[in-house]
N, C-alpha and C positions, 0 to 999 in steps of 0.2 A: 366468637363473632367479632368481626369487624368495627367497633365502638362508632367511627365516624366512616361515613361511604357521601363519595360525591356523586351528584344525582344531576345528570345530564338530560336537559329539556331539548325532544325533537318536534317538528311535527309529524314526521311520521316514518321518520329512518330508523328509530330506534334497536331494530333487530338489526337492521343492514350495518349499520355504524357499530354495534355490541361484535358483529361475526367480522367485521374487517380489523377491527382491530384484535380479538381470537386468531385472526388467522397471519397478522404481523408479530404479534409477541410471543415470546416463552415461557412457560410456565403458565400459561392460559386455559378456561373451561367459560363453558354457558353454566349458570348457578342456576337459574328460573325462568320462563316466562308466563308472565302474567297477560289477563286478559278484562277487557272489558264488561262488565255486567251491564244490564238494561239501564239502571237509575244515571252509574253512573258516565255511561256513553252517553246521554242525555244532557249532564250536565256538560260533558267537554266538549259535546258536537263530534263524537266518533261513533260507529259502527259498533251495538252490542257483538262481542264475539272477535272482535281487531283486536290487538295486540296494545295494549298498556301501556307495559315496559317490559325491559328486560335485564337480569342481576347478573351480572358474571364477574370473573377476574382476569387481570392479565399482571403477568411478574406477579403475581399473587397476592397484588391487591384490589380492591372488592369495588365495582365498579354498580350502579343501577343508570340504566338509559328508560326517561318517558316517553311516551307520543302522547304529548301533550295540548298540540297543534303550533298556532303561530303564533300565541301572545308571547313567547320570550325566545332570547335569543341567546346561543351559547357568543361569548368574546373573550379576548383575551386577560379579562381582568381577575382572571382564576385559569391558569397553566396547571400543566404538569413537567416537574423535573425527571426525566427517565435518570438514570445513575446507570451506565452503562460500564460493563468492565475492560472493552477492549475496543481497540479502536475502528478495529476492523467491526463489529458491532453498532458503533454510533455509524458509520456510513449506511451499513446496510437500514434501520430504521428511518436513516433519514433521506434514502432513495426512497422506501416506499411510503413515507410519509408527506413526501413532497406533491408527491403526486395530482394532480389539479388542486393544489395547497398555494400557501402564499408563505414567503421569505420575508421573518420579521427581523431576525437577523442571520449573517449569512451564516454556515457552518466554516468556523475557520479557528486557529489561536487566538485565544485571547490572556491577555493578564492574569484573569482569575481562572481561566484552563486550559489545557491544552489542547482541547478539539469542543467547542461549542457551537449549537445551532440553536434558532428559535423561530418554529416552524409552526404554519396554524395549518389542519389540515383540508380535507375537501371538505369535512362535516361544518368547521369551525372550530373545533376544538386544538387549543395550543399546546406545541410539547416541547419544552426546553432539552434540548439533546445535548447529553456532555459524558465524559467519561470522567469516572468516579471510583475506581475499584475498591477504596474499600469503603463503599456506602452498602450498609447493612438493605436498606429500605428505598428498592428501586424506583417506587413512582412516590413521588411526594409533591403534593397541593401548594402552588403558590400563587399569594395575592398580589398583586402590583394596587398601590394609590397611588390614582390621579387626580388629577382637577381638583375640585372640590378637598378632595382628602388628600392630594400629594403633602406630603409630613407631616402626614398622621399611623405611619405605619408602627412608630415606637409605640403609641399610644397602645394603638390597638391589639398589638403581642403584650403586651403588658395587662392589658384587660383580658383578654381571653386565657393567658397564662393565670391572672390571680378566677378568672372562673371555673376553668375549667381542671378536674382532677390530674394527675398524676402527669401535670405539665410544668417544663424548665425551657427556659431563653437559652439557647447555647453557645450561639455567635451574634454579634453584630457588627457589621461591617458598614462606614458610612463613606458618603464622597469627598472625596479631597479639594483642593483648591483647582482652580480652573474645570470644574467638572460642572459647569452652569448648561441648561436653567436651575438643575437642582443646586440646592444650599448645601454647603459643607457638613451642617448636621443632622443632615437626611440620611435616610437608611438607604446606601446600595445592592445589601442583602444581610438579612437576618433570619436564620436558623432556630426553630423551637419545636418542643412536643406539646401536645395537650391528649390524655389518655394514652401517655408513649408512643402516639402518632406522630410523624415527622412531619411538619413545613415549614413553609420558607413565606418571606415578606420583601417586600421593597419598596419602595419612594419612585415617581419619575416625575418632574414636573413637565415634562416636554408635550403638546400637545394633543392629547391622546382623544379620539372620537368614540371613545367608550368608557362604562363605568360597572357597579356591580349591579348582577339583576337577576331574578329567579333562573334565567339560561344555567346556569350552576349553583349548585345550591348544597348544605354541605348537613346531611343526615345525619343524626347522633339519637345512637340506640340505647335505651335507657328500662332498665328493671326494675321501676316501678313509680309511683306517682308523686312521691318526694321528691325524686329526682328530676320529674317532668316540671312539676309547678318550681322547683330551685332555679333549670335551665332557661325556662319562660321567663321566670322574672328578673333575672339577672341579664336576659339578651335582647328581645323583645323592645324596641322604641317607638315601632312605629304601627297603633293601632288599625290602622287601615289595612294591612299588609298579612292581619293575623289570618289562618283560614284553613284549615286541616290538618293543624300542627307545623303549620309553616309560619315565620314571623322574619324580619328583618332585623336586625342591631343598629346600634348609630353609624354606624360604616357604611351601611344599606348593604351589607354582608345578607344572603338568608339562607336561612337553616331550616329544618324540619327535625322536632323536639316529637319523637316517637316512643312507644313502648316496642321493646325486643318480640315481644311475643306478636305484634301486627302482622308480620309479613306472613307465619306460619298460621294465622287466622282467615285473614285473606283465600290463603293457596288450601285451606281446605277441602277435600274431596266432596264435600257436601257442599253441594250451592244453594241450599237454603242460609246454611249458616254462614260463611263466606257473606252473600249479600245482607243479609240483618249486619254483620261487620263493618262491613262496604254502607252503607243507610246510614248507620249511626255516628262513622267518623266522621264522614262529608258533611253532617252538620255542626259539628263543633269547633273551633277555633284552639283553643288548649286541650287536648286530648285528654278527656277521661277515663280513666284504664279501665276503672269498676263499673262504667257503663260500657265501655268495649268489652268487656268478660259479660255482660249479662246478655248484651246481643247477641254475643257466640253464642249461649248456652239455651237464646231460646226463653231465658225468663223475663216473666216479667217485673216493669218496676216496683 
């Protein structure tokens, strides 16, 4: 399983936006679709019986889209780097990506490669397009700070590297002289694992009309309640924000600190049990695993 899956808020393209990009990449499948139950179609304002979300992958990494509605919005302050091996490759993606999309920068040479683009598509969602042949890990999540947090992007690999498991800083690269608004020792790009997943960070001071916000949100699968209450309290800053295992960090980065075993609770063939599942998260803020196991099962407290 997957350790970390980024979790795309729609109002209600979720399948459409999961099968369009299925049907651009390679190495792509539909993993699940989930559906709404009565309680909690009520809570979001959807249809019991509409569609959720939906789990898939494309390049074979692990993708979930919500239909959430319209309190959030996907933007650019969480991309994706495709790692493309040929050139002839990064064109083809980035014709059909283009597509009623928007040009954040053009595809052309640049200094740090030879064929770069940065493309936001029709959904909203951003894909930095470059060729990479020998990048193991073809989509890889990256943050851009701004505003508020432009240079604070060191800080913040550094936090999340000393939080999180079986994670190492591997490059950084900052801006040189003349390279204003950013400061010389901001981060241009920096490279890091946390659970040997691969991302990337950067700095931009230049005026950006977005920042971070549940539109992306970044899931970390977790085996068991140690590990939940560890990840909560070492991320978690902003009380108001806590609310079905989802919390923010000082970055206003937000995550969803879940148990592995959820998703296969949920998707239960039994919609008795499924919903007592469904019932008992939605009211909790830090996920309790041994009350999500007793709702499964039907017992009582």
């Amino acid at each position: 399983m997957q350790k970390i899956i980024p979790h795309l808020w729609f109002d209600d393209k979720a399948e459409e936006a999961a099968d369009y990009y299925i049907s651009i990449f390679n190495n792509s499948k539909k993993l699940a679709v989930d559906y709404y139950d009565k309680q909690s179609a009520e809570v979001s304002g959807k249809v019991a019986g509409s569609i959720l979300g939906v789990e898939y992958e494309i390049e074979g990494f692990c993708f979930y889209n919500i239909n959430g509605g319209s309190f959030f919005q996907i933007n650019p302050s969480i991309s994706f780097f495709v790692n493309c091996q040929t050139e002839t490759e990064v064109d083809r993606l980035w014709n059909k990506l283009s597509r009623q999309g928007k040009v954040l920068m053009p595809l052309d040479k640049y200094p740090f490669n030879d064929k770069y683009g940065w493309i936001e598509d029709k959904y909203g969602v951003s894909w930095q397009i470059m060729i990479c042949s020998e990048c193991e890990q073809r989509i890889v999540p990256s943050l851009i700070f701004v505003n508020e947090n432009s240079g604070r992007a060191e800080e913040a690999i550094k936090f999340y590297t000393d939080v999180f498991k079986d994670s190492e800083i591997k490059e950084v690269s900052r801006y040189g002289e003349g390279m204003e608004p950013n400061r010389e020792q901001d981060i241009n790009y920096a490279a890091f694992t946390l659970y040997d997943q691969e991302f990337s960070a950067m700095d931009s001071a230049m005026d950006h009309q977005f920042n971070f916000t549940e539109g992306i949100s970044l899931l970390v699968n977790l085996s068991s309640q140690e590990e939940i209450d560890y990840y909560w309290d070492k991320l978690s800053a902003d009380p108001e924000a806590e609310q079905c295992g989802w919390l923010k960090d000082k970055f206003g980065v937000s995550w969803q600190i879940v148990p592995e075993v959820l998703n296969g609770y949920l998707r239960d063939p039994d919609p008795e049990k499924a919903s007592r599942v469904m019932n008992a998260f939605m009211e909790m803020k830090k996920l309790n695993l041994a009350e999500i196991e007793t709702a499964y099962k039907g017992e009582l407290k």
